[in-house]
C-alpha positions as CSV (number, residue, x, y, z in Angstrom):
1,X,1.3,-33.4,-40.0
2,X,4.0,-32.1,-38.2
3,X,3.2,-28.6,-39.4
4,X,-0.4,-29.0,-38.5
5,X,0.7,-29.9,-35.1
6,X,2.7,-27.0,-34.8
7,X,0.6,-24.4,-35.2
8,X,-2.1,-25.6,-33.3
9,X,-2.2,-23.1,-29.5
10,X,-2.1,-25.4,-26.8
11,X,-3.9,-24.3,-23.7
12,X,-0.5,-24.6,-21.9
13,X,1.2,-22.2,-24.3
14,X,-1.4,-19.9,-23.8
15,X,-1.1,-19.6,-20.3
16,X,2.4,-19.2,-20.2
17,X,1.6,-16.2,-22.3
18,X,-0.9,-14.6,-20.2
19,X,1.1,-14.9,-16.7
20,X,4.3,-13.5,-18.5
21,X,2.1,-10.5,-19.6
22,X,0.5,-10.3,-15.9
23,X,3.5,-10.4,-14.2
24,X,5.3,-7.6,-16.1
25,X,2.2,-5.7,-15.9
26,X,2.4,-6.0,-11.9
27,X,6.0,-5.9,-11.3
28,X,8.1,-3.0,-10.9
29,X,10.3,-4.4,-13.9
30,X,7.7,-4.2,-15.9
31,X,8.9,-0.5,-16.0
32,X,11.1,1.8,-14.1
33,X,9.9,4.0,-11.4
34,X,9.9,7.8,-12.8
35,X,9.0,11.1,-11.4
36,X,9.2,14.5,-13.0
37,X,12.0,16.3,-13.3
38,X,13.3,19.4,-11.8
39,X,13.4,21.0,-15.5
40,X,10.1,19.7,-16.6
41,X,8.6,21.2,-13.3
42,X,9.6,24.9,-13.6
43,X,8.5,24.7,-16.7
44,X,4.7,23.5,-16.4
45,X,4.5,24.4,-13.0
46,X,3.6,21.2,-11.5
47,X,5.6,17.5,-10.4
48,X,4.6,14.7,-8.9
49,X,7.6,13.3,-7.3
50,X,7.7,9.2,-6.6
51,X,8.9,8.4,-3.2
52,X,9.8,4.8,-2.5
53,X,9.9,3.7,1.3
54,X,11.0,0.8,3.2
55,X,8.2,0.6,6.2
56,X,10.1,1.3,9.7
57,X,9.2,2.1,13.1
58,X,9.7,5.6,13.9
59,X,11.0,6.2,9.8
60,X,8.1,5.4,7.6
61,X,5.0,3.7,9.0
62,X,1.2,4.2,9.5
63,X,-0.1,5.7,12.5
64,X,-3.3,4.6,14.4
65,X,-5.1,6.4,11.9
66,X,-3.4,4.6,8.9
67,X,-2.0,7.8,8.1
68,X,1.9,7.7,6.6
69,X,4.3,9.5,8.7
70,X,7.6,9.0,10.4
71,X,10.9,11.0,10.2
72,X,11.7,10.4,6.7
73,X,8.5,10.6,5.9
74,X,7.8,14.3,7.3
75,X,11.5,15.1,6.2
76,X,10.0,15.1,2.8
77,X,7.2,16.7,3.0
78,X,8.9,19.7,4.8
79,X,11.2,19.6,1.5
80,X,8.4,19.9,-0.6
81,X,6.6,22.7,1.5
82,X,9.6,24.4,1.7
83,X,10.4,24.4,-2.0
84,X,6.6,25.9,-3.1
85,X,7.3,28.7,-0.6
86,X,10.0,29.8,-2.6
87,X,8.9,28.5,-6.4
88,X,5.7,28.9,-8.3
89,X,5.4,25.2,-8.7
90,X,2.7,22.3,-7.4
91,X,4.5,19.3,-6.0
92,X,2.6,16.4,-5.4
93,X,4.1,13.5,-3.5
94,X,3.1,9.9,-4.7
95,X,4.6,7.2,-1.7
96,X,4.8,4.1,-2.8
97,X,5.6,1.1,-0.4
98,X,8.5,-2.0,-1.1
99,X,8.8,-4.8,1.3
100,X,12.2,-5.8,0.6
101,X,15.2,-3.3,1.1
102,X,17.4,-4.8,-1.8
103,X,14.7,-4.6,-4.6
104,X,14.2,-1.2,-3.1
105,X,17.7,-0.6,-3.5
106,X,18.0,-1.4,-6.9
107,X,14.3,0.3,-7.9
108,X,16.2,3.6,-7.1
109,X,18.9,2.6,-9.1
110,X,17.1,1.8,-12.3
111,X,14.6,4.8,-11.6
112,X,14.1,7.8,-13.8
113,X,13.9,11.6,-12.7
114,X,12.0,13.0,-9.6
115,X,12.2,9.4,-7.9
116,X,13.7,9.8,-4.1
117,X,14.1,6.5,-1.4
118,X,13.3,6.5,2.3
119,X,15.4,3.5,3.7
120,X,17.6,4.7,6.0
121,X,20.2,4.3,3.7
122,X,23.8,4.3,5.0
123,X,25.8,6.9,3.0
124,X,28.9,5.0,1.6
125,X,31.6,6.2,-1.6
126,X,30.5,2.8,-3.2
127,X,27.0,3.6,-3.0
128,X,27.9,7.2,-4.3
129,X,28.5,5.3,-7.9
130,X,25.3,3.7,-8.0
131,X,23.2,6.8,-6.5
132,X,23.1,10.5,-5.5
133,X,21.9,10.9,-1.8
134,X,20.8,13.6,-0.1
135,X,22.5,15.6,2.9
136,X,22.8,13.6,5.9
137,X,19.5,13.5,7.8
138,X,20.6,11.3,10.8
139,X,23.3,10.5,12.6
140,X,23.8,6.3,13.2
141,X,24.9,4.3,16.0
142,X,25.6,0.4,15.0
143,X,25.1,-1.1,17.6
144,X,26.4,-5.3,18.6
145,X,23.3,-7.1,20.6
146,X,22.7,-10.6,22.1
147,X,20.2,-12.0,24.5
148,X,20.0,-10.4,28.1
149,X,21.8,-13.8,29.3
150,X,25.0,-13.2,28.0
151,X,27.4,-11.1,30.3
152,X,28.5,-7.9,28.2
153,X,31.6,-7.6,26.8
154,X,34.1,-5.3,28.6
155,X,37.2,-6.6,25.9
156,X,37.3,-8.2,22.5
157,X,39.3,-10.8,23.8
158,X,35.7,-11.7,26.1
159,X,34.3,-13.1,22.8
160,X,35.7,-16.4,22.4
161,X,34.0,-16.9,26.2
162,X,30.9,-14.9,26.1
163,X,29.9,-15.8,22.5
164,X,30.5,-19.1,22.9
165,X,27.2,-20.8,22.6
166,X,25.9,-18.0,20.0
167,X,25.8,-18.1,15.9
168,X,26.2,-14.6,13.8
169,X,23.5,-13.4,11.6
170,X,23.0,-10.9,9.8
171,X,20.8,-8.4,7.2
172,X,21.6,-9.1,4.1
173,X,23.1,-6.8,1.8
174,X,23.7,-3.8,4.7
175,X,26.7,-2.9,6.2
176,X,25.9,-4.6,9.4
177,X,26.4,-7.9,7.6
178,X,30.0,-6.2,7.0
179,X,30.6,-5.7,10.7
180,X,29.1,-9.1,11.2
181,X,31.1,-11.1,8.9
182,X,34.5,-9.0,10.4
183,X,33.5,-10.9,13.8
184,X,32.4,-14.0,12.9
185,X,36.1,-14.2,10.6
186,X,37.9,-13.3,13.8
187,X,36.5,-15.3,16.2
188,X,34.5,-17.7,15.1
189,X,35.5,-18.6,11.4
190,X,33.9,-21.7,10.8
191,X,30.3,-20.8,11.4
192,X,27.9,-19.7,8.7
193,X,26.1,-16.3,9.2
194,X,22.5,-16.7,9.2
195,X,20.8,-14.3,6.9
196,X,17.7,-12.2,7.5
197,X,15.8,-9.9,5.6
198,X,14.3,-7.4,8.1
199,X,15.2,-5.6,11.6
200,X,12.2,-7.5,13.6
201,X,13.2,-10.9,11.7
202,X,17.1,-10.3,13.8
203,X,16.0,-9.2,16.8
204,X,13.7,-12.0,17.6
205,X,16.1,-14.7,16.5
206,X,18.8,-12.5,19.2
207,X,16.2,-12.8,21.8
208,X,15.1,-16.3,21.8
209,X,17.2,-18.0,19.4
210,X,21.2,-17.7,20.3
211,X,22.1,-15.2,17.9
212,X,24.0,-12.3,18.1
213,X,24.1,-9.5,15.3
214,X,24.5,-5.7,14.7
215,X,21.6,-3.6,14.4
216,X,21.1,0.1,14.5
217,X,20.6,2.2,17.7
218,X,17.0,2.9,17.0
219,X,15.9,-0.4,16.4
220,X,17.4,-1.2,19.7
221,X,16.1,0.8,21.6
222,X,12.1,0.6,20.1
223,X,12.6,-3.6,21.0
224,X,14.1,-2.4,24.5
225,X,11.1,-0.3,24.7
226,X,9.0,-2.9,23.8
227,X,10.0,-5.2,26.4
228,X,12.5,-7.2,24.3
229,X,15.2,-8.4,26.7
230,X,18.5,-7.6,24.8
231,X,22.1,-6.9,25.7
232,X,23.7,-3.9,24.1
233,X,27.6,-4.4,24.1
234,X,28.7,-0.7,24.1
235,X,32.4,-1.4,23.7
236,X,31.5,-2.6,20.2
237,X,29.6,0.7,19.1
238,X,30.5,2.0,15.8
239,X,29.8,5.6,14.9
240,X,30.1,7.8,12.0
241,X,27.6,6.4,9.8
242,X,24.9,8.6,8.2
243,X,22.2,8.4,6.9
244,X,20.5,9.8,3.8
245,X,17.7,10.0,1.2
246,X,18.4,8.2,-2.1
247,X,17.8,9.1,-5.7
248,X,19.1,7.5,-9.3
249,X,22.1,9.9,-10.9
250,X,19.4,11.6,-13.3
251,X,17.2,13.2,-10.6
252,X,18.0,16.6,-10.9
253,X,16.3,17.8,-8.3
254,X,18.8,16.9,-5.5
255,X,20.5,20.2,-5.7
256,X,17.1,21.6,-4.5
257,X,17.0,19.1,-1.8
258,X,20.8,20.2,-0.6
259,X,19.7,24.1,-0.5
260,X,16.9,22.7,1.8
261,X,19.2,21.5,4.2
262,X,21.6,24.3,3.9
263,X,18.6,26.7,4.6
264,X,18.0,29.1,7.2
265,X,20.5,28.1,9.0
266,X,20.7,24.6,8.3
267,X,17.6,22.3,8.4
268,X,19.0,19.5,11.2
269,X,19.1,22.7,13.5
270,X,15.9,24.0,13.4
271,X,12.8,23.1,15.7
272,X,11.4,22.2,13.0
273,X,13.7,19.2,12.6
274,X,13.8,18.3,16.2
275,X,9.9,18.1,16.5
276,X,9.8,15.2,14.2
277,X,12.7,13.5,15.9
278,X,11.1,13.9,18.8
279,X,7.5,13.4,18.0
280,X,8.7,10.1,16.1
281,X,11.5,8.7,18.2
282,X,11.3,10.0,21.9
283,X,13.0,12.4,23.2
284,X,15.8,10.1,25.2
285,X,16.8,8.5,21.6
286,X,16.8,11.9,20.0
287,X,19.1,13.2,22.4
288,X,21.3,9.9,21.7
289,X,21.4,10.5,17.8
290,X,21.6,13.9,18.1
291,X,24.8,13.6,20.5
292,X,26.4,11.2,17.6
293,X,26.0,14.1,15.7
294,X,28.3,16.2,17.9
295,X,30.6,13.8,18.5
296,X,31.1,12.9,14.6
């Protein structure tokens, strides 16, 4: 009996089987991102390079025509145009879209060959065991917001007052939530930091929802621009962070993508360059990235 009951497919078990099969079917574990490789390119004369992004304002979004576009975005494209110009080989670029930054992360990570990331990704030694990045493509501001009630800080020593009524939160998994964590454990060392797990999700809960947090410049300014009512606290600025394309330690194209940068004179000076930041950005918050730049 027992054996006859044993082999007998339940509905159930059936099932199970099925949505295991779907789901790895669907999910990016089912199987690593891939991309061909520098060497397999020169040799047929053709790649088709995988290009994750993260969707941001300015970085990687769709215009009013749908169309994909941004810095990033254009940054690699130039790339590619720029390396058929000077090889006999057909690059095609597949972009493929992930919602959340850490799986993102890690999809590069696990990826195989000509796979690249777009995530404004802050370039970091850690990091540099995990992943190769590109040359820096931008210059970052991290910048400390609140709501537009709270009077901005002109010491550290204002925080204890000023801060009073707020709670820290942060993006999880990003250096902010570093910078975050370093100020909540000096001032305020018995409240939790609230995660999030995009820019918009933060700087709505800083407008309306007394929280304060670190963001970068750009996102500041685009909610400023939107009519957000933020405070910046400039004595708080941190620069020196850069930013820069990601790929997994087996891509061997990025010593193609470094010669790009280091090309005719150096890619982040051409017009070329400063069209898309421009064109993408504004011209005011160019000029403030672009002066972080100097300043570095």
């Amino acid at each position: 009996m027992m054996n006859s009951i044993s082999s007998r497919k339940s509905p159930f078990a059936a099932l199970v089987v099925f949505t295991a099969i779907f789901l790895s079917a669907c999910s990016p574990s089912g199987g690593n991102d891939s991309g061909t490789s520098y060497t397999e390119a020169k040799s047929s004369g053709a790649a088709s390079l995988r290009v994750l992004y993260v969707e941001a304002d300015g970085f990687a979004y769709h215009d009013e025509n749908n169309e994909l576009t941004g810095v990033t975005v254009e940054i690699m494209r130039d790339f590619v145009r720029w390396f058929e110009r000077y090889h006999a080989v057909n690059v095609e670029l597949e972009f493929v879209a992930e919602t959340n930054w850490q799986t993102f992360y890690q999809r590069i990570v696990s990826a195989d060959g000509g796979v690249f990331g777009l995530g404004n990704v802050t370039i970091t030694e850690a990091r540099k065991e995990e992943l190769q990045f590109s040359p820096a493509y931008l210059n970052n501001v991290a910048v400390l917001i609140t709501n537009n009630e709270v009077t901005e800080l002109e010491g550290w020593d204002d925080i204890a007052r000023n801060f009073a009524d707020l709670k820290p939160m942060a993006f999880s998994g990003t250096l902010h939530e570093v910078r975050v964590t370093e100020l909540r454990d000096r001032f305020q060392p018995s409240l939790p930091i609230a995660q999030a797990t995009s820019n918009p999700e933060i700087i709505n809960a800083v407008a309306s929802e007394g929280y304060y947090s670190y963001i970068d410049a750009y996102n500041y300014w685009r909610a400023v621009d939107s009519g957000i009512s933020l405070m910046h606290h400039a004595i708080a600025d941190d620069f020196g962070e850069t930013f820069g394309i990601i790929m997994p330690h087996n891509n061997d194209w990025a010593t193609m993508l470094t010669a790009f940068f280091a090309a005719e004179g150096g890619y982040r000076n051409s017009q070329a360059y400063r069209d898309i930041m421009e064109t993408h950005l504004g011209k005011a918050l160019t000029a403030t990235l672009e002066a972080a730049r100097t300043n570095n």
